[in-house]
Each structure stands twice: as structure tokens, then as C-alpha cells.
N, CA, C and O atoms as a GROMACS GRO file, in nm:
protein
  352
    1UNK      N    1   0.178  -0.962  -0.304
    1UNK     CA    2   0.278  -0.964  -0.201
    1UNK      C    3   0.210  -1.011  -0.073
    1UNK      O    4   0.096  -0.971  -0.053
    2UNK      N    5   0.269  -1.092   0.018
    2UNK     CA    6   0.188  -1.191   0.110
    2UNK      C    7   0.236  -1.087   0.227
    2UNK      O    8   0.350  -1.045   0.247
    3UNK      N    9   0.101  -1.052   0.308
    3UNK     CA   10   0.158  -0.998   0.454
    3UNK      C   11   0.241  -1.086   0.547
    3UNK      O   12   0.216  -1.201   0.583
    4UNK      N   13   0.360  -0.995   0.584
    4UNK     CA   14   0.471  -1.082   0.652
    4UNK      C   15   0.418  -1.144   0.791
    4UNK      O   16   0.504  -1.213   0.846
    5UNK      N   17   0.302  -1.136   0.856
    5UNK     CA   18   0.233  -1.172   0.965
    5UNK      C   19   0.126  -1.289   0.953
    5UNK      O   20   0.110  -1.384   1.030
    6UNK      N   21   0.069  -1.265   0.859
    6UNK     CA   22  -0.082  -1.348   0.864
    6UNK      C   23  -0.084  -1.381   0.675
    6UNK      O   24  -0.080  -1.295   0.587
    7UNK      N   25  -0.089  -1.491   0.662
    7UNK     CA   26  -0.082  -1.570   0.582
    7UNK      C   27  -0.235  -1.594   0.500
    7UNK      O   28  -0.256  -1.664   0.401
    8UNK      N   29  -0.310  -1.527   0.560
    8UNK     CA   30  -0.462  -1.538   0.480
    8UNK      C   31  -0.458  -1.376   0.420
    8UNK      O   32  -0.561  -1.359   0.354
    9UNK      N   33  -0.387  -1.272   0.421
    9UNK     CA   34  -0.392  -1.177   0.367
    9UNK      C   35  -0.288  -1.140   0.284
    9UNK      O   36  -0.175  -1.184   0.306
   10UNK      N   37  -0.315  -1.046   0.166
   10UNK     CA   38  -0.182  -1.037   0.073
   10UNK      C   39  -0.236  -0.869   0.020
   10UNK      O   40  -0.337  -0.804   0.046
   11UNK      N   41  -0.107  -0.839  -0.074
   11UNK     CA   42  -0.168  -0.687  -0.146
   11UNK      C   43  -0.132  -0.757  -0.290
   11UNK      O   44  -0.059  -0.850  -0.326
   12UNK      N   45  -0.234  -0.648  -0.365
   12UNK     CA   46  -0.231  -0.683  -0.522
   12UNK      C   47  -0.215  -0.557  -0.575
   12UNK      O   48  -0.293  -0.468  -0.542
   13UNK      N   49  -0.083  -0.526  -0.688
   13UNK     CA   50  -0.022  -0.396  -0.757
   13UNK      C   51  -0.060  -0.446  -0.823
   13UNK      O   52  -0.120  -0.554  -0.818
   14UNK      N   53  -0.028  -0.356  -0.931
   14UNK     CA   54   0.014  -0.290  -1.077
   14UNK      C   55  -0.109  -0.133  -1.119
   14UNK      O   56  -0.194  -0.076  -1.051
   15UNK      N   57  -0.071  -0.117  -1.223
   15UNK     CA   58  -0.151  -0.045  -1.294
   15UNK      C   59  -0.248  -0.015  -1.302
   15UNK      O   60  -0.317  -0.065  -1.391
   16UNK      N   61  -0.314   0.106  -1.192
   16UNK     CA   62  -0.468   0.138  -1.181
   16UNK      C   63  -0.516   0.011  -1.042
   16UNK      O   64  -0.635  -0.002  -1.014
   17UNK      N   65  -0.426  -0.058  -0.980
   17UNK     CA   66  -0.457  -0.140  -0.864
   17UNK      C   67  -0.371  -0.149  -0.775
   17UNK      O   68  -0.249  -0.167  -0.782
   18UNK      N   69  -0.436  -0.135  -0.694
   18UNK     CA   70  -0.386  -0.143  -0.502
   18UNK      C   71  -0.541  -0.229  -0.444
   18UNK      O   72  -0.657  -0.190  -0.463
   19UNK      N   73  -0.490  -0.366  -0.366
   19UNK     CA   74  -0.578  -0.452  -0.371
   19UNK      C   75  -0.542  -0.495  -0.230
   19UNK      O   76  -0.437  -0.558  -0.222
   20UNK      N   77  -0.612  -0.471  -0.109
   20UNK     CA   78  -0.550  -0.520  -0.015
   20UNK      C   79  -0.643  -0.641   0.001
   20UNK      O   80  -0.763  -0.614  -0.008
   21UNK      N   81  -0.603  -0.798   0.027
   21UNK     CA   82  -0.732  -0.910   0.034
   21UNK      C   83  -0.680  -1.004   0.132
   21UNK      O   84  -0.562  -1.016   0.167
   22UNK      N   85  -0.783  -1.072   0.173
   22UNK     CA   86  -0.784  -1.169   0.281
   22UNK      C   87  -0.927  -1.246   0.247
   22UNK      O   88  -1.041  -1.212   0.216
   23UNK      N   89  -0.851  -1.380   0.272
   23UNK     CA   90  -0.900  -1.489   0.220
   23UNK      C   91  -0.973  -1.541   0.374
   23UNK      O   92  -0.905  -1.532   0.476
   24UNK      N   93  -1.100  -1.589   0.378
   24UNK     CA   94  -1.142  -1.680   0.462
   24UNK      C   95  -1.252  -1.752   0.377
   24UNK      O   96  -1.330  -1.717   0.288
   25UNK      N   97  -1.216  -1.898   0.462
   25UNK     CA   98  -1.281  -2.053   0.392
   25UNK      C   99  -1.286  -2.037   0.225
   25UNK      O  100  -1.386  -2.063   0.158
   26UNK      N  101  -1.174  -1.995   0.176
   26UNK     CA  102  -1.172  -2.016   0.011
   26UNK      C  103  -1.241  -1.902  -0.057
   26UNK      O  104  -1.256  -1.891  -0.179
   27UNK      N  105  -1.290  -1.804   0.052
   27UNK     CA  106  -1.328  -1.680  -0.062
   27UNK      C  107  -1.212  -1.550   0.005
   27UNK      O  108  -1.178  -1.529   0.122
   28UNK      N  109  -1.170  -1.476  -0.133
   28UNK     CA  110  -1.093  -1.372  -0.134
   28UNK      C  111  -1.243  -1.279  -0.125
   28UNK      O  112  -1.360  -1.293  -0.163
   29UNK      N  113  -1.164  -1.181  -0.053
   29UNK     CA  114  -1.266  -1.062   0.008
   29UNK      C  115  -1.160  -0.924  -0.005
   29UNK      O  116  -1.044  -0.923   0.037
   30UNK      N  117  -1.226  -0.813  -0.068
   30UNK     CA  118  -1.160  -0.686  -0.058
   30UNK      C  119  -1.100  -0.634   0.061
   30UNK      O  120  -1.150  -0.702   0.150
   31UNK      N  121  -1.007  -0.538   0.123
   31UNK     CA  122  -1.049  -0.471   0.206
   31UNK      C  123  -0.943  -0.322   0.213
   31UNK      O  124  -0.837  -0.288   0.161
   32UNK      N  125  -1.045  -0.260   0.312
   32UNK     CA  126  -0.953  -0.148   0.338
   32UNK      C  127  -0.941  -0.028   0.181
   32UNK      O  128  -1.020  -0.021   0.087
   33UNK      N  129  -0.806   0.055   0.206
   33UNK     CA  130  -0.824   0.166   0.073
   33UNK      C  131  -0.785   0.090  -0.046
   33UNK      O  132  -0.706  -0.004  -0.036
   34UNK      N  133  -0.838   0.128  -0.164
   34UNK     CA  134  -0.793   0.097  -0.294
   34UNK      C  135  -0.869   0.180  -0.378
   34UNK      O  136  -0.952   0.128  -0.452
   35UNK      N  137  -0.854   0.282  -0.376
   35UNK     CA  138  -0.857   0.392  -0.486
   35UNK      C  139  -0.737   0.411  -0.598
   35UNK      O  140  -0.742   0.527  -0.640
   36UNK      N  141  -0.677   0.368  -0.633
   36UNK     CA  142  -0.571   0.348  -0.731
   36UNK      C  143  -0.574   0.337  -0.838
   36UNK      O  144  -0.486   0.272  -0.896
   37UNK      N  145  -0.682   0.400  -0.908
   37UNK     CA  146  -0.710   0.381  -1.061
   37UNK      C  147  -0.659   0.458  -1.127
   37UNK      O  148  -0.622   0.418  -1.238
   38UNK      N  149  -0.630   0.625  -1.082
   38UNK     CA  150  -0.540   0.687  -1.148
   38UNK      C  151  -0.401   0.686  -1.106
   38UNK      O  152  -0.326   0.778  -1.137
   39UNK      N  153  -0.361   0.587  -1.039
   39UNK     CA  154  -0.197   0.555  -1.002
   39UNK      C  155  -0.146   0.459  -1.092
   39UNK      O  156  -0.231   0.385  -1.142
   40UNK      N  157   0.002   0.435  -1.135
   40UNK     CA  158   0.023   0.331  -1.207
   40UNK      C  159   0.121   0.303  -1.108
   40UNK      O  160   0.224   0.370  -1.093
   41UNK      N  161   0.080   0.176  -1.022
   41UNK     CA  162   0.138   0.141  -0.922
   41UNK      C  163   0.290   0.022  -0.987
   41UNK      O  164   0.261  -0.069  -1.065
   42UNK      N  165   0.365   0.032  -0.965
   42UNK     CA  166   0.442  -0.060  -1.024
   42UNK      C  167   0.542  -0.151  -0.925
   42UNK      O  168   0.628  -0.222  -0.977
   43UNK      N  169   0.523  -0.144  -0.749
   43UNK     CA  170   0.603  -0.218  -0.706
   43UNK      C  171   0.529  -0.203  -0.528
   43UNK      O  172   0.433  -0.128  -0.513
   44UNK      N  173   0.556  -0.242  -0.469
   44UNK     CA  174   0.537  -0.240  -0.274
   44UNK      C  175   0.584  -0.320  -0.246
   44UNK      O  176   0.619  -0.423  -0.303
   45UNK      N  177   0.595  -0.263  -0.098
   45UNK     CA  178   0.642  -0.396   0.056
   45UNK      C  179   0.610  -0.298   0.167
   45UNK      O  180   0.606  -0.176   0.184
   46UNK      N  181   0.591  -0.400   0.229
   46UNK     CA  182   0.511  -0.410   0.382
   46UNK      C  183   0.645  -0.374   0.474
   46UNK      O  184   0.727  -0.453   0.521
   47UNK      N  185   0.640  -0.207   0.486
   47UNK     CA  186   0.733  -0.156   0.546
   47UNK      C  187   0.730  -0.238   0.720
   47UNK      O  188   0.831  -0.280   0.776
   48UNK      N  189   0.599  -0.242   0.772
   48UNK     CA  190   0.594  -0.358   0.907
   48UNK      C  191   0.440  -0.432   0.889
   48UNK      O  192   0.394  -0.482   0.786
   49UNK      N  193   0.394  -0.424   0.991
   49UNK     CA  194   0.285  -0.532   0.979
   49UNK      C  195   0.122  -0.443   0.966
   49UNK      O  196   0.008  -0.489   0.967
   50UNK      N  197   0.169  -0.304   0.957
   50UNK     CA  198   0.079  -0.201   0.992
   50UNK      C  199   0.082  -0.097   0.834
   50UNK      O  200  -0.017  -0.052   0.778
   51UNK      N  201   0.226  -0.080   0.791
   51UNK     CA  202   0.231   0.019   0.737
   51UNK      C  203   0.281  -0.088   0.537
   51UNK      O  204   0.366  -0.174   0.515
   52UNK      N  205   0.187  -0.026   0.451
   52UNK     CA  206   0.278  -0.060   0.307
   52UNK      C  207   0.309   0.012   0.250
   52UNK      O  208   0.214   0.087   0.225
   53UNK      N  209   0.473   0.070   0.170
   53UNK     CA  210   0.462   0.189   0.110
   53UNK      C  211   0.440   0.116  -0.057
   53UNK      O  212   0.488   0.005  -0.079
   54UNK      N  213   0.383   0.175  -0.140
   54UNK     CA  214   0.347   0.121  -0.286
   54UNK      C  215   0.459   0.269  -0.358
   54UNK      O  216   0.460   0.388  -0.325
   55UNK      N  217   0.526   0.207  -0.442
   55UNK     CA  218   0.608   0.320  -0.551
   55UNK      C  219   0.498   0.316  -0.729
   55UNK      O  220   0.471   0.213  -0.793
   56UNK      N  221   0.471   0.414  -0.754
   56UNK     CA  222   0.463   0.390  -0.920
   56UNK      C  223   0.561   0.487  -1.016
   56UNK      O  224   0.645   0.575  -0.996
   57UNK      N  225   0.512   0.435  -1.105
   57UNK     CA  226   0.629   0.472  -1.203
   57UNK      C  227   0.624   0.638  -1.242
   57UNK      O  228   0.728   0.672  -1.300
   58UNK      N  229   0.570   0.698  -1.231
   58UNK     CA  230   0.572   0.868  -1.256
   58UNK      C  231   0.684   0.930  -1.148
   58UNK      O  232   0.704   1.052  -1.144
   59UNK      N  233   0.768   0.819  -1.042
   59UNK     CA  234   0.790   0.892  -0.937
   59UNK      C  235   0.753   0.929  -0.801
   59UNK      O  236   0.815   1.018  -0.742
   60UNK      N  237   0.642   0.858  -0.739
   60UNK     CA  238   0.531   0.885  -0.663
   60UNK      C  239   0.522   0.772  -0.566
   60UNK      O  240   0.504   0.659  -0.610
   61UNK      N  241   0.540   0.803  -0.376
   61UNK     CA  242   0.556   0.678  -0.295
   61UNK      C  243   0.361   0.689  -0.271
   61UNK      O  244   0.286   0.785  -0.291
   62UNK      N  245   0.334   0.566  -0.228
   62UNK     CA  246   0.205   0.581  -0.150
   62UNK      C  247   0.196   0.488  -0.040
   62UNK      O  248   0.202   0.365  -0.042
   63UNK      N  249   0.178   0.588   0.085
   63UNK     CA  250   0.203   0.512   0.165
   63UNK      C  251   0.028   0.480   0.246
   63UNK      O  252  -0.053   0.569   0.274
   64UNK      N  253   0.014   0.348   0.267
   64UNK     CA  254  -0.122   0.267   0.342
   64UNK      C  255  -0.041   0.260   0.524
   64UNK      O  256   0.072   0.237   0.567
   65UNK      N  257  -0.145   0.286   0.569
   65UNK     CA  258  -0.137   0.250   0.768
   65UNK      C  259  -0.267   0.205   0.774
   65UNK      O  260  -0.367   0.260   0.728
   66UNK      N  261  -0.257   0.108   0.829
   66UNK     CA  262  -0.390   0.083   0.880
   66UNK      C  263  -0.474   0.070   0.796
   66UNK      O  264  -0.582   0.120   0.826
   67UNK      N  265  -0.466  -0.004   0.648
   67UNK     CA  266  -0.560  -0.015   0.547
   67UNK      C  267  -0.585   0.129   0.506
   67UNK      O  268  -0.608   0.141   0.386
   68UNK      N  269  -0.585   0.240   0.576
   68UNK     CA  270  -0.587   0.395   0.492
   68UNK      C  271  -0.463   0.463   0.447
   68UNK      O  272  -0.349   0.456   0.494
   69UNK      N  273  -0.508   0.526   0.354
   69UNK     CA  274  -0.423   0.604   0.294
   69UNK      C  275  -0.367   0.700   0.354
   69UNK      O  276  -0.449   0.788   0.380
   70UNK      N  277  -0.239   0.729   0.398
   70UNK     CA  278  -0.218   0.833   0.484
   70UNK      C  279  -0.141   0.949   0.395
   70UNK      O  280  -0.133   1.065   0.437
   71UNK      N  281  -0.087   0.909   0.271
   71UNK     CA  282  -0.022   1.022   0.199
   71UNK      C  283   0.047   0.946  -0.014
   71UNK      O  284   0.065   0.836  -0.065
   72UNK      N  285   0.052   1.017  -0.035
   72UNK     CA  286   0.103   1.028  -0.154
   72UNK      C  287   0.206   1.110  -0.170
   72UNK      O  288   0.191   1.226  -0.134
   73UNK      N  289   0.342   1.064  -0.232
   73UNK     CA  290   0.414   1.191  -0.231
   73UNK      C  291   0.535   1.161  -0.344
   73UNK      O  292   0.575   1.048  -0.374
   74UNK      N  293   0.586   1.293  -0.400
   74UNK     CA  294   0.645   1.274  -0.514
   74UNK      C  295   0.802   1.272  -0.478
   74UNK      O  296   0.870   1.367  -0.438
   75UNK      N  297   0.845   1.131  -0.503
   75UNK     CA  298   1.050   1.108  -0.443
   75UNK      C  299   1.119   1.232  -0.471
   75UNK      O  300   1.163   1.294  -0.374
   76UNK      N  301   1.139   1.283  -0.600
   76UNK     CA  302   1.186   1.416  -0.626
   76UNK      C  303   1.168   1.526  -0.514
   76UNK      O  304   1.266   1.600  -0.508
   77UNK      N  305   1.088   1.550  -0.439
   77UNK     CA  306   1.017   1.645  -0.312
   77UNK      C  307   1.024   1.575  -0.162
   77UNK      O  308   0.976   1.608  -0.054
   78UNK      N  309   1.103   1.468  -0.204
   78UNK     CA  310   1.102   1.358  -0.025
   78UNK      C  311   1.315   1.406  -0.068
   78UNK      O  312   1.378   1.398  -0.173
   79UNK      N  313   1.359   1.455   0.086
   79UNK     CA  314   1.460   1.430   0.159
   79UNK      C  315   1.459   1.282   0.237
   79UNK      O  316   1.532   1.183   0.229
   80UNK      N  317   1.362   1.309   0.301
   80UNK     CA  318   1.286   1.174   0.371
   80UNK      C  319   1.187   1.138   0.391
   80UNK      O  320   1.097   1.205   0.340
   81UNK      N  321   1.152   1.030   0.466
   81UNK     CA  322   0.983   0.990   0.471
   81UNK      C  323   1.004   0.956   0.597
   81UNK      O  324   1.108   0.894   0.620
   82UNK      N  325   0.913   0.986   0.705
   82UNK     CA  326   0.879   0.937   0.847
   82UNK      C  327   0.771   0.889   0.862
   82UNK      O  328   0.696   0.962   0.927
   83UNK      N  329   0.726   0.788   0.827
   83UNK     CA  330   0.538   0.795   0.886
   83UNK      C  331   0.503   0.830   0.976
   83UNK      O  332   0.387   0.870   0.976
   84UNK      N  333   0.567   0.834   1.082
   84UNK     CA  334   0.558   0.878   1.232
   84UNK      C  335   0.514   1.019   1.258
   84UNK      O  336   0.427   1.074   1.326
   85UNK      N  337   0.633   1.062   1.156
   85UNK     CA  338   0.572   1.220   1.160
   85UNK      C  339   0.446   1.272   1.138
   85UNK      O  340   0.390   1.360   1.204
   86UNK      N  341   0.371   1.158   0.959
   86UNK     CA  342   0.277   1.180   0.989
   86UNK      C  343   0.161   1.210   1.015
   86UNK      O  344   0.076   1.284   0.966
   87UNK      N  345   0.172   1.093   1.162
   87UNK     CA  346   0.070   1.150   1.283
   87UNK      C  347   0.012   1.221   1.327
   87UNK      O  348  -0.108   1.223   1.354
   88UNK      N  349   0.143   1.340   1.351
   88UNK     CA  350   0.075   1.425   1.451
   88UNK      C  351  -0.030   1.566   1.322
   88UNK      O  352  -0.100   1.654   1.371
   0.00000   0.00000   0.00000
């Protein structure tokens, strides 16, 4: 999925992967969180230019800010989601 801002960076799902990368002069380079090996990630989008939420299939949002992980959480147990909240 291509970041909606900057065109040399993208994220890479699926299964056991969360891949955040950015390309300079023809080499792809890692970056940021990707611990996702025990997630079976099956879908994301780039809620803004800061924040991605990733869904997998057990039920489970994961949401990235800032290249870190700020939470995991199971839809069944979300009324709602604020990232804002959070913050504090």
C-alpha cells in the first residue's frame, strides 16, 4: 500500500508481515516497527500521513503512529477507536 504523501515509501501486509519501506536510489530499506510474525495481518490503510491501522483476520486492529506501535486491540472489545486518546 503506497503512502498517500511521499511516493518513495509504501507498507507491506499479509501473514506474519507488517513491512514499512522506503526506497532511495533503487534500494528498498526497512523501517520503523514490524514485529508481526505472530499476527496474520490481512488488510491496512493509512488512516493520515502519520497514523496506519492494519486489521488481521482473528479479529484484531493494529494500529502504527509514527512508525511505532501504539496498540493492538480486539474489534469485538472496541465501541470505538480514538488514537488521540491514546496519547495521553
Amino acid at each position: 500500500m503506497p503512502h498517500p504523501n511521499d511516493a518513495t515509501s509504501c507498507v507491506l501486509v499479509g501473514p506474519g508481515l507488517f513491512r514499512m519501506m522506503a526506497v532511495a536510489e533503487t534500494v528498498w530499506r526497512q523501517f520503523g516497527w514490524q514485529k508481526a510474525d505472530q499476527l496474520s495481518i490481512c488488510c491496512a490503510v493509512h488512516l493520515s500521513a502519520e497514523r496506519i491501522l492494519a486489521g488481521t483476520t482473528d479479529g484484531r486492529f493494529v494500529l502504527v503512529e509514527n512508525n511505532d506501535l501504539k496498540g493492538i486491540f480486539k474489534a469485538t472489545d472496541l465501541k470505538e477507536l480514538d488514537p488521540k486518546a491514546l496519547e495521553a
